[in-house]
C-alpha positions as CSV (number, residue, x, y, z in Angstrom):
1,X,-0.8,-1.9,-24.2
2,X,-1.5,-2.4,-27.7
3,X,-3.5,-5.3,-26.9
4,X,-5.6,-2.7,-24.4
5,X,-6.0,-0.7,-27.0
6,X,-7.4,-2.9,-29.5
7,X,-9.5,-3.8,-26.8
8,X,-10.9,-0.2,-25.8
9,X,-11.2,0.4,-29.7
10,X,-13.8,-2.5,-30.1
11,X,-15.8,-1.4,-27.6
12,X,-16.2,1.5,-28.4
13,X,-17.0,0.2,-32.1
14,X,-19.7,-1.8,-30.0
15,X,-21.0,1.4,-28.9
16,X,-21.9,2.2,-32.2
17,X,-23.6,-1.1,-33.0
18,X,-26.7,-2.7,-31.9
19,X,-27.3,-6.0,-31.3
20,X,-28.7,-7.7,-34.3
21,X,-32.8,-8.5,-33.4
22,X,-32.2,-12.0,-34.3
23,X,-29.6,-12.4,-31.4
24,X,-31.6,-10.8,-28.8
25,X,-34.3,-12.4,-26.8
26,X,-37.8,-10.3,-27.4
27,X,-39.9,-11.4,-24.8
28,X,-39.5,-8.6,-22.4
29,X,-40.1,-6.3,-25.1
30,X,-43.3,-7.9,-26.6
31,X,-44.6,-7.7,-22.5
32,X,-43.6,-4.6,-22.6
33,X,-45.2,-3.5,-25.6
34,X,-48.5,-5.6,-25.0
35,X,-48.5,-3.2,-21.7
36,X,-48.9,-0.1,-23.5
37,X,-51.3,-1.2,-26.2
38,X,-53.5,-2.8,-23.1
39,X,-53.9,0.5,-21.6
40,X,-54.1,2.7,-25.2
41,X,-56.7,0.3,-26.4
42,X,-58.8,-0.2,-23.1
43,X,-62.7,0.9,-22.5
44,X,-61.0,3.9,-20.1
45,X,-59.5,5.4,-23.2
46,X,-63.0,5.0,-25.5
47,X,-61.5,4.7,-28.7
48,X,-59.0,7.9,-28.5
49,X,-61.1,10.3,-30.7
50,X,-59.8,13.9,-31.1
51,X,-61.4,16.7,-28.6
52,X,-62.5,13.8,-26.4
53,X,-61.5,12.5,-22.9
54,X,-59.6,9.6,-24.1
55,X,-57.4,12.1,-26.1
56,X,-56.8,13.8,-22.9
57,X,-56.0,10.6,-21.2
58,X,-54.0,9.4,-24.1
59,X,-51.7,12.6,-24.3
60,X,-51.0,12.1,-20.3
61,X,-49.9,8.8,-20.8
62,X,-47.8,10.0,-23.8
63,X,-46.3,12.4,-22.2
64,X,-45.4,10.9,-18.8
65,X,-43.7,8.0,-20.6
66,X,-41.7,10.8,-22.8
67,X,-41.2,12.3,-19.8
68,X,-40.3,9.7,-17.6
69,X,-37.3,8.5,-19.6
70,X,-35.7,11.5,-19.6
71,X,-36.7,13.1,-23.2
72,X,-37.6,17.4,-23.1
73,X,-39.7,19.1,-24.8
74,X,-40.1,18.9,-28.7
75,X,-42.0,21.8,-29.1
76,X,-39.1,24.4,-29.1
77,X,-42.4,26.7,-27.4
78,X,-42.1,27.6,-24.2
79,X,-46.1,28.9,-24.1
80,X,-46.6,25.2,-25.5
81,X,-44.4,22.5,-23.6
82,X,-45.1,19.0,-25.5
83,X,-48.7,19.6,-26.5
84,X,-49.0,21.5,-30.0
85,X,-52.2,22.6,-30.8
86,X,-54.3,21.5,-34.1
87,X,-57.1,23.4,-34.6
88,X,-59.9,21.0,-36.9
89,X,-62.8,22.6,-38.6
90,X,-65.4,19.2,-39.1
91,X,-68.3,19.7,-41.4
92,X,-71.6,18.0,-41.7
93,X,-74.1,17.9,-44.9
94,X,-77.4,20.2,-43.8
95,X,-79.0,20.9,-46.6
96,X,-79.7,20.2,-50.2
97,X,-81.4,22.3,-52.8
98,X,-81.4,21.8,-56.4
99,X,-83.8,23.3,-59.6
100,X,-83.4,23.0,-63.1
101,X,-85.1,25.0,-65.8
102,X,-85.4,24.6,-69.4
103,X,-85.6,28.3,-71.3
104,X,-86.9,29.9,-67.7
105,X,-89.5,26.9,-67.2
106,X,-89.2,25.0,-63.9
107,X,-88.7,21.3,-64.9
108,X,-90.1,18.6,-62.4
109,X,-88.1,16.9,-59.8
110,X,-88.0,15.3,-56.4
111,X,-85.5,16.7,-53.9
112,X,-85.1,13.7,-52.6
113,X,-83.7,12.2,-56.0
114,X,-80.8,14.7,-55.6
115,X,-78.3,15.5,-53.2
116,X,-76.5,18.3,-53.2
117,X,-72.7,18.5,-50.9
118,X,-70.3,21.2,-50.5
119,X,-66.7,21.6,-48.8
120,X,-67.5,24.6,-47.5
121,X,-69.8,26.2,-45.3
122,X,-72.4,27.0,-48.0
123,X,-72.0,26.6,-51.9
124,X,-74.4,28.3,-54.6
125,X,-74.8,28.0,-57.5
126,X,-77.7,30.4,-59.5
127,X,-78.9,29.7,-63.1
128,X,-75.8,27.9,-64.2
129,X,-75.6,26.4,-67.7
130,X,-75.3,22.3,-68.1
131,X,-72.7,20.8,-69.7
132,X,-72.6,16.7,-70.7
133,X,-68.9,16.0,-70.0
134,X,-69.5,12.2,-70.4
135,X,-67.8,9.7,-67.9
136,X,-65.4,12.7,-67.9
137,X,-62.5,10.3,-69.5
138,X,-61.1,14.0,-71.1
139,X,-61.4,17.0,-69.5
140,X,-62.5,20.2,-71.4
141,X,-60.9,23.6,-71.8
142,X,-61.5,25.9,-68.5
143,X,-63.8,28.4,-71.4
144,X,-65.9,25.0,-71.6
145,X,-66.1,24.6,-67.9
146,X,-65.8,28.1,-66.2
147,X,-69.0,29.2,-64.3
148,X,-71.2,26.0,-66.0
149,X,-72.3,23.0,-64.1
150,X,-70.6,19.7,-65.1
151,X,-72.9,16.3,-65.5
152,X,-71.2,13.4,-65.0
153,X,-72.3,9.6,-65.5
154,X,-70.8,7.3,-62.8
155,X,-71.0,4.4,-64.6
156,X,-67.7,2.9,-65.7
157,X,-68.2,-0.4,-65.7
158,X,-65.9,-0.9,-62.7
159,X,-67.8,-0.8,-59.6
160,X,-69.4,-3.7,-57.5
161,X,-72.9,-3.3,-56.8
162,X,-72.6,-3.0,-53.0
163,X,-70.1,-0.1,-53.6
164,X,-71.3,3.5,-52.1
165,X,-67.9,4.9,-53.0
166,X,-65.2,4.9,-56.4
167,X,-61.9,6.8,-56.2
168,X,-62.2,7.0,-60.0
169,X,-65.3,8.7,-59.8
170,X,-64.2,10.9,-56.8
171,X,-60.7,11.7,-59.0
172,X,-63.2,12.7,-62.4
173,X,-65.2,15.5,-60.1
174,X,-62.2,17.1,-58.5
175,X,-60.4,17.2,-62.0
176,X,-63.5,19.0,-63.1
177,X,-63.8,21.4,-60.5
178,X,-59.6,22.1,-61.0
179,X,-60.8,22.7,-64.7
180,X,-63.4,25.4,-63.7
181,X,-66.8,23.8,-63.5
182,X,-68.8,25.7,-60.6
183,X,-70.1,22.3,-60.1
184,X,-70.2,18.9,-60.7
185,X,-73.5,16.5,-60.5
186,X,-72.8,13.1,-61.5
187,X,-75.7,10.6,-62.8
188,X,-75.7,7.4,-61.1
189,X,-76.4,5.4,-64.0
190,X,-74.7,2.3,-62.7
191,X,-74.3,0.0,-59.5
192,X,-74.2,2.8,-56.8
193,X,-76.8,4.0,-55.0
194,X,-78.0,7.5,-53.7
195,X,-78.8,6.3,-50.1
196,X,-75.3,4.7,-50.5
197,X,-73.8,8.1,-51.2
198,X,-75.8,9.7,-48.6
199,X,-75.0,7.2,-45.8
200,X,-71.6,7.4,-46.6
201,X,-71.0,11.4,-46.6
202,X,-73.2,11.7,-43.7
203,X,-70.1,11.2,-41.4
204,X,-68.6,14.7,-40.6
205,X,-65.6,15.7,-42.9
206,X,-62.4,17.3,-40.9
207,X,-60.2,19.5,-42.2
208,X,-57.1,21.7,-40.9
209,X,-58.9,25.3,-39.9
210,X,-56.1,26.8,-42.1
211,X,-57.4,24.9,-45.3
212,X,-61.1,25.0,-44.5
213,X,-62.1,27.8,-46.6
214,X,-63.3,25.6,-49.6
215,X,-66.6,25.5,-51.3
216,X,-66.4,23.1,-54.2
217,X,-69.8,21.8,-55.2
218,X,-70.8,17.9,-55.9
219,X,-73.9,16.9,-56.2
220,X,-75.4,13.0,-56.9
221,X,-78.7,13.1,-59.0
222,X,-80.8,9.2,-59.2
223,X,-80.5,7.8,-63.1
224,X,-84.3,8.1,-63.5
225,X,-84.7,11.5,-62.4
226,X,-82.2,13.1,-64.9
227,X,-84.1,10.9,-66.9
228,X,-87.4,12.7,-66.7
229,X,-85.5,16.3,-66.7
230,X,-84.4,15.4,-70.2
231,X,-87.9,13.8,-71.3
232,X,-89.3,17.4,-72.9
233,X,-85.7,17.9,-74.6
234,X,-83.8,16.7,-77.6
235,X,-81.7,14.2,-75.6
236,X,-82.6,11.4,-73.8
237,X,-80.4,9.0,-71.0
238,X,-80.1,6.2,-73.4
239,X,-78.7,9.3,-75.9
240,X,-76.3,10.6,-73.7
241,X,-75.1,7.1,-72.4
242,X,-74.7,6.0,-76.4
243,X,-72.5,8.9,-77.1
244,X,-70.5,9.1,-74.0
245,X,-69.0,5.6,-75.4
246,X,-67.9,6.9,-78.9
247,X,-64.4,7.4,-78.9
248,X,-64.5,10.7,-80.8
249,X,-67.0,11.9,-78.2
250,X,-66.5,15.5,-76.9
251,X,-68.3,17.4,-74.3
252,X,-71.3,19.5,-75.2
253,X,-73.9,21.7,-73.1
254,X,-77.4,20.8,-72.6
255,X,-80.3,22.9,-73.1
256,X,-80.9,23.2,-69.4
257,X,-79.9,26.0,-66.0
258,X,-79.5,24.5,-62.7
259,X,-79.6,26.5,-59.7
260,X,-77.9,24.3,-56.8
261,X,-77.1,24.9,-53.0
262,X,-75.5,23.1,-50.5
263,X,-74.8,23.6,-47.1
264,X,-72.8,22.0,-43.7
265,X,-73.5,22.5,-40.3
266,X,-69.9,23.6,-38.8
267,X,-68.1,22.3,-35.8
268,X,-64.2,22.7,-34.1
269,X,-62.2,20.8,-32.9
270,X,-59.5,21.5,-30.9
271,X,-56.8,18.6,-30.3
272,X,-53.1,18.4,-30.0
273,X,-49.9,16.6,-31.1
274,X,-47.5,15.8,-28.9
275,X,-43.9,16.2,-29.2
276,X,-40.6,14.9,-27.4
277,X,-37.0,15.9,-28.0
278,X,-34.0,13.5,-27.4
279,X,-31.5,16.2,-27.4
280,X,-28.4,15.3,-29.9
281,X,-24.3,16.1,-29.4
282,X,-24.9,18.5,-32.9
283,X,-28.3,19.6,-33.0
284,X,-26.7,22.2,-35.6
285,X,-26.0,18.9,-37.8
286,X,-29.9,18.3,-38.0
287,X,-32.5,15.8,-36.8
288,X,-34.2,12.0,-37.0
289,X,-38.0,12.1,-36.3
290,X,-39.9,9.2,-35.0
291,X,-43.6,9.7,-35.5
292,X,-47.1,7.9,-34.7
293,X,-50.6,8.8,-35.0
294,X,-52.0,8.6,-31.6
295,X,-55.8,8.6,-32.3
296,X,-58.8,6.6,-33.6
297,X,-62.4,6.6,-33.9
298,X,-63.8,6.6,-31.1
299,X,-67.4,5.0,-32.1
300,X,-66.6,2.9,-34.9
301,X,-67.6,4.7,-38.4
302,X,-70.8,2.9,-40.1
303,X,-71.8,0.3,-39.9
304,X,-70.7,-0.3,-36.5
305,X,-71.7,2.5,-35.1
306,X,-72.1,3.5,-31.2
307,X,-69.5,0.1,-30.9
308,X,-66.2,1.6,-29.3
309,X,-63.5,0.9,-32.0
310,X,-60.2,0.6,-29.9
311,X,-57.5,0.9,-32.3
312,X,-55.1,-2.2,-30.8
313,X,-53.1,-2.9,-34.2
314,X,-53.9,0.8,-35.2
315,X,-52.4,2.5,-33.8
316,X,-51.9,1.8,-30.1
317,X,-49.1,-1.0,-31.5
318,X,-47.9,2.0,-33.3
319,X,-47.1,4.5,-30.5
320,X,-46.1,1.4,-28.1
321,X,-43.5,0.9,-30.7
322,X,-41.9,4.2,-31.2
323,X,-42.1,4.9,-27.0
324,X,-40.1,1.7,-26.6
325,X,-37.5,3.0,-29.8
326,X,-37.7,6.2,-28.2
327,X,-36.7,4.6,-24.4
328,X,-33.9,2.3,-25.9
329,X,-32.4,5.5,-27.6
330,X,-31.7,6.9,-24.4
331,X,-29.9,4.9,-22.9
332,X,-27.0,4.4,-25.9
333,X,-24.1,5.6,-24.0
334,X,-22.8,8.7,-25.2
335,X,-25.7,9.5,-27.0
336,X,-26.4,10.6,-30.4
337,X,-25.2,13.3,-32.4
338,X,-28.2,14.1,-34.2
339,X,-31.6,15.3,-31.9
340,X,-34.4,13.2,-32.1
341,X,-38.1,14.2,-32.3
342,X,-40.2,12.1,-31.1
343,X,-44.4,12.9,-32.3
344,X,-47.6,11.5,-31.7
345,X,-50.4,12.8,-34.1
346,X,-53.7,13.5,-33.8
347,X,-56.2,13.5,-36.9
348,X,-54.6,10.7,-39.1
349,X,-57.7,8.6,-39.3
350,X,-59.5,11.7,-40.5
351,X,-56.8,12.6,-43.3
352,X,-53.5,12.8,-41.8
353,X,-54.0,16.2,-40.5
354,X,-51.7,15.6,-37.5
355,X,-49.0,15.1,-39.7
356,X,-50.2,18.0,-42.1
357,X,-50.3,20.1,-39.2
358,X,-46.7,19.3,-38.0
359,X,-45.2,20.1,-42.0
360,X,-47.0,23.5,-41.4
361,X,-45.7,24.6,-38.5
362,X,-42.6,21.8,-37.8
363,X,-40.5,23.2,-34.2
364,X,-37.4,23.3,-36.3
365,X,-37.0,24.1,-40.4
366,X,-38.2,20.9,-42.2
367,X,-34.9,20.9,-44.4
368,X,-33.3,20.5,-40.9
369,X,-34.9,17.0,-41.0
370,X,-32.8,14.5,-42.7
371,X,-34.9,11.2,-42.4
372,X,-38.8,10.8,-41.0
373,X,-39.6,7.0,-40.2
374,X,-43.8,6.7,-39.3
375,X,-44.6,3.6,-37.7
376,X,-48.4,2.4,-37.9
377,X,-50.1,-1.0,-37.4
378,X,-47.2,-3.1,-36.5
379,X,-48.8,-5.9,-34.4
380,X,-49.8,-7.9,-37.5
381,X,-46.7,-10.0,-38.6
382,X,-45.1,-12.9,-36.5
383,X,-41.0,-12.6,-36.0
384,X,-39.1,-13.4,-38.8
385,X,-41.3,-11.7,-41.3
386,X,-39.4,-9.6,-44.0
387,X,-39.3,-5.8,-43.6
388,X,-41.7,-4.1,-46.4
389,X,-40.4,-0.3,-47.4
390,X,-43.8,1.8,-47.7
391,X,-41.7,5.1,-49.8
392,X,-39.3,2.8,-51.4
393,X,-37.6,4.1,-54.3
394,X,-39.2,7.5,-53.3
395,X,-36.3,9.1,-50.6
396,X,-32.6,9.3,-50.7
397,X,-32.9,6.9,-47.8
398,X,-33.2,3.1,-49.4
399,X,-29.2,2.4,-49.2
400,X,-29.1,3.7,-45.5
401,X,-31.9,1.5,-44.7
402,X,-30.1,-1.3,-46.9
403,X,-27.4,-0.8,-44.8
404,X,-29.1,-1.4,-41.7
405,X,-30.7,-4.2,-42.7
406,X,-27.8,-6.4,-43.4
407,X,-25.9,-4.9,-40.5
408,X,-29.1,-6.1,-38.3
409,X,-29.2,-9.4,-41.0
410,X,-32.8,-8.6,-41.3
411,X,-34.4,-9.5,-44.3
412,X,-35.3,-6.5,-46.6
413,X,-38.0,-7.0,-49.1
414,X,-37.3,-6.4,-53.0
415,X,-41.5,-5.4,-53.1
416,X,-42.3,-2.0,-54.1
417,X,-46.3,-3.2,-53.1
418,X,-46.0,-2.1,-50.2
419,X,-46.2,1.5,-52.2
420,X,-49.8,1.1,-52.9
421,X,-50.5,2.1,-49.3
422,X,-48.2,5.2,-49.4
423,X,-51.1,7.7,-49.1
424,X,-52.8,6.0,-46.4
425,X,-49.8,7.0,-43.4
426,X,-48.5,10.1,-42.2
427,X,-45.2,9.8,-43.9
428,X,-47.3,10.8,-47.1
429,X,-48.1,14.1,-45.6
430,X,-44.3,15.1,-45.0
431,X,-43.3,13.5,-48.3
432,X,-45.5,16.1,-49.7
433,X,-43.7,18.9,-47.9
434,X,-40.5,17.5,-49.3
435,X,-39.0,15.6,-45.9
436,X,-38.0,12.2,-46.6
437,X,-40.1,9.7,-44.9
438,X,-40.9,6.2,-44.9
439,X,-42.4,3.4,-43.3
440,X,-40.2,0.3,-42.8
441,X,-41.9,-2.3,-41.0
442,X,-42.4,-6.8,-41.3
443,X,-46.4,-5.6,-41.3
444,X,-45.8,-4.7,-44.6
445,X,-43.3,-7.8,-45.5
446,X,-46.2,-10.2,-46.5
447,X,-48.8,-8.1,-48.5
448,X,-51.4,-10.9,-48.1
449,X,-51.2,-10.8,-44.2
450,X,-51.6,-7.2,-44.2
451,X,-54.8,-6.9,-46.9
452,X,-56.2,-9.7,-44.0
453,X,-56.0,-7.7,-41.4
454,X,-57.3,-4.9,-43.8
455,X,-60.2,-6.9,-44.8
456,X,-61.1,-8.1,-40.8
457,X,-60.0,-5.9,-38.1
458,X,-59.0,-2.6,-39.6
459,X,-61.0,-0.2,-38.7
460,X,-63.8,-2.3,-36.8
461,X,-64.8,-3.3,-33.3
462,X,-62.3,-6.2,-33.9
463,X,-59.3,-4.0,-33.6
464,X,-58.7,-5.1,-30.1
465,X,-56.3,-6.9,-27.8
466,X,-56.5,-10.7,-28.5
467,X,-55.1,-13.7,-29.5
468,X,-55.0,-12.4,-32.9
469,X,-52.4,-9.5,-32.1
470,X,-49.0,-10.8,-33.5
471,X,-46.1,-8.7,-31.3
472,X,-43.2,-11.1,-32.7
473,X,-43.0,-9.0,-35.7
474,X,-43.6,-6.0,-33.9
475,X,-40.9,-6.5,-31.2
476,X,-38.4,-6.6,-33.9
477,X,-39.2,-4.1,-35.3
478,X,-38.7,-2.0,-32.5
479,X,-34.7,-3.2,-32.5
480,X,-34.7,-2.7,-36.1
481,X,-35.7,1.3,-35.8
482,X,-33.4,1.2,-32.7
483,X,-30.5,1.0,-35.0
484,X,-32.0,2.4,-38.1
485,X,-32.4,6.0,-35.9
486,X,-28.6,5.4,-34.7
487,X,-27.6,5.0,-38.1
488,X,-29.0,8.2,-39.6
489,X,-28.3,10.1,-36.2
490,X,-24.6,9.6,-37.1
491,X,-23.3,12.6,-38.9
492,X,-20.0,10.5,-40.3
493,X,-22.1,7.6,-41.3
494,X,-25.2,9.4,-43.1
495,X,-23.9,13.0,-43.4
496,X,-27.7,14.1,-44.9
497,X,-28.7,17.1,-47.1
498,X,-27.8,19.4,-44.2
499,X,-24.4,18.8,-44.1
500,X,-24.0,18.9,-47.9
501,X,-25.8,22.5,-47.9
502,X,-23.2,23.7,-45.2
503,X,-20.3,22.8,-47.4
């Protein structure tokens, strides 16, 4: 009897375990995965663009697979069963005016040497004073910015001379328009082009209909035609660039007005995510979510335009991951304590507005939540490849996934590199709502493998199904986020914020 015991006691210890990946043959998996991403990434689905056919055709196939292996509803809806709706506002550049007077006299120049952008529907600016700010390395007092138009020069020395675009700059004009400038209008005085600029914010610009009120003004003017506005003044380029370098320089106004307009030509979008629930023992203890972004381009963004960009590695190996956690969940005998939301986004290539979207209006309270794991581009790494952490050090999760790891004897990476990428996943949106969430994935083990496939297929036509997609890596990781969902779905084992607030 006591030997029965002992007996009946390990298995149901077994129940609580899951094989370690490295024990377990993946073969059947990686078919199984390769199946899903064939179909996601295939002609039929065009790229899975938002408000398109292939997003209707992806959210069927979704949903039938969610459906199929026995998961309900995530919504908690009943006027919207799986499908939540995300409403996106997209805006185009239409139109560009800009003038600029010296003591009510009309200086000189081509419209076609400035160009003129606005978040909004319409921004307008009317006889605004001009204020030198430099390369903007200090920002001035909000009395030195409010209602005045902010000149900027872009060059800092940093740019490459094929670059139409600097994160720097970009960071310099929305700090200036926090600070109170009614406008910013930077002088490219260095590598990057206007037709660069232009090309490059011609693409329409997406944004959640709640947050699509803005009208912040930027504007791009050519080096020699601020140049000729300042020719019947006081200052000159060569001046302004010689002054902006002293280090005891401070900003100053200029003796000009600008009037400025911009406007965008206005469209919406109406798409969806798509949430499943694996229903829990204690669904009062809290919930694990699994999440995904479902869609890409469509027609690849510039310069491979009217190209269909399929999105294999990104993100089709992404959701075919999480459905085949999500199936494996369901059949752990007993089941879990926590519930389990399973979500496929919409709108993360356009700025994680799926994700945004679901921290807005989540089906249950966010601090009900007690660990979010994203999975994104995980055909990239062969097996054996080290698990990379993108939010390590940033959630109370690290020792649970520490814990996993060694249980699973999976290699955890030390890295914190992977962290440069944090803003470029959903889990970055929910982190900003305060929901821990990370990305734990072997794509992100070997940095250099991943900046290859950034520097190659990401984001191209060459984001397809080939010899170069790696599901070893992949594979594992599905077993690895198998148990890593068990483990924080265990209310003894990781009894989460929820608990701790109910004591």
């Amino acid at each position: 009897m006591r030997g029965a015991a002992c007996l009946a006691a390990l298995g149901v210890a077994m129940l609580c375990l899951v094989t370690p990946a490295s024990a377990r043959p993946d073969k059947a998996l990686q078919e199984q995965l390769l199946a899903h991403i064939k179909i996601l990434a295939s002609d039929d689905f065009a790229g899975r663009e938002p408000g398109t056919a292939g997003e209707t055709k992806t959210l069927r196939y979704i949903g039938k697979q969610l459906y199929d292996m026995g998961l309900v509803s995530g919504t908690n809806q009943p006027g919207n069963p799986w499908f939540a709706p995300v409403k996106l506002v997209g805006r185009e550049p239409a139109g560009s005016v800009a003038q600029f007077f010296r003591r009510g006299r009309v200086l000189p120049v081509a419209q076609g040497d400035v160009l003129m952008l606005t978040s909004g529907r319409r921004g307008l600016v009317q006889g605004a004073p001009v204020v030198f700010v430099g390369r903007g390395a200090a920002i001035p007092p909000r009395a030195e910015l409010a209602g005045r138009v902010a000149v900027l020069l872009d060059d800092d020395g940093a740019l490459k001379p094929e670059a139409d675009y600097s994160s720097a700059a970009h960071a310099r004009q929305n700090a200036l328009l926090a600070g109170g400038a009614a406008a910013v209008l930077t002088v490219l005085d260095g590598q990057r082009t206007l037709a660069g600029i232009a090309a490059r914010r011609k693409r329409t610009a997406y944004a959640l209909a709640s947050e699509a009120q803005g009208g912040d003004m930027e504007g791009y003017i050519a080096a020699p035609a601020f140049a000729q506005l300042l020719a019947s003044g006081p200052d000159s380029l060569a001046s302004l660039q010689r002054e902006a370098g002293r280090p005891d320089f401070v900003a100053r106004p200029l003796d000009i007005t600008a009037s400025l307009e911009a406007t965008t030509r206005e469209t919406v979008i109406r798409t969806h995510n798509i949430i499943g629930r694996l229903p829990g023992r204690k669904p009062e203890r809290g919930a694990v979510l699994l999440m995904a972004h479902w869609d890409h381009f469509g027609q690849c963004p510039p310069p491979n335009q009217r190209v269909i960009c399929h999105g294999a590695v990104d993100n089709a190996s992404g959701v075919a991951a999480m459905l085949e956690v999500a199936r494996r969940l369901t059949r752990i005998p007993g089941g879990l304590d926590r519930d389990v939301y399973v979500v496929a986004t919409t709108g993360e290539e356009i700025g994680l507005l799926g994700a945004e979207a679901f921290a807005e209006n989540p089906p249950i309270p966010l601090k009900n939540i007690v660990a979010g794991f994203n999975i994104d581009s995980v055909a990239i790494a062969p097996a054996g490849t080290a698990l990379g952490v993108v939010g390590k050090g940033m959630t109370p999760l690290d020792n649970g996934i520490a814990t996993v790891a060694r249980e699973q004897k999976r290699k955890l990476s030390d890295s914190t590199a992977p962290n440069l990428y944090i803003k470029r996943q959903d889990g970055w949106a929910l982190m900003a709502h305060d929901l821990p969430a990370v990305m734990v994935t072997s794509a992100y083990g070997e940095i250099a493998r991943l900046e290859n496939f950034f520097g190659n297929g990401y984001h191209n036509a060459a984001d397809v199904v080939g010899p170069e997609l790696e599901l070893g890596g992949a594979a594992e990781d599905v077993a690895f986020h198998v148990a890593l969902v068990q483990y924080f779905a265990d209310t003894l084992r990781y009894p989460g914020a929820v608990d701790q607030r109910s004591r």
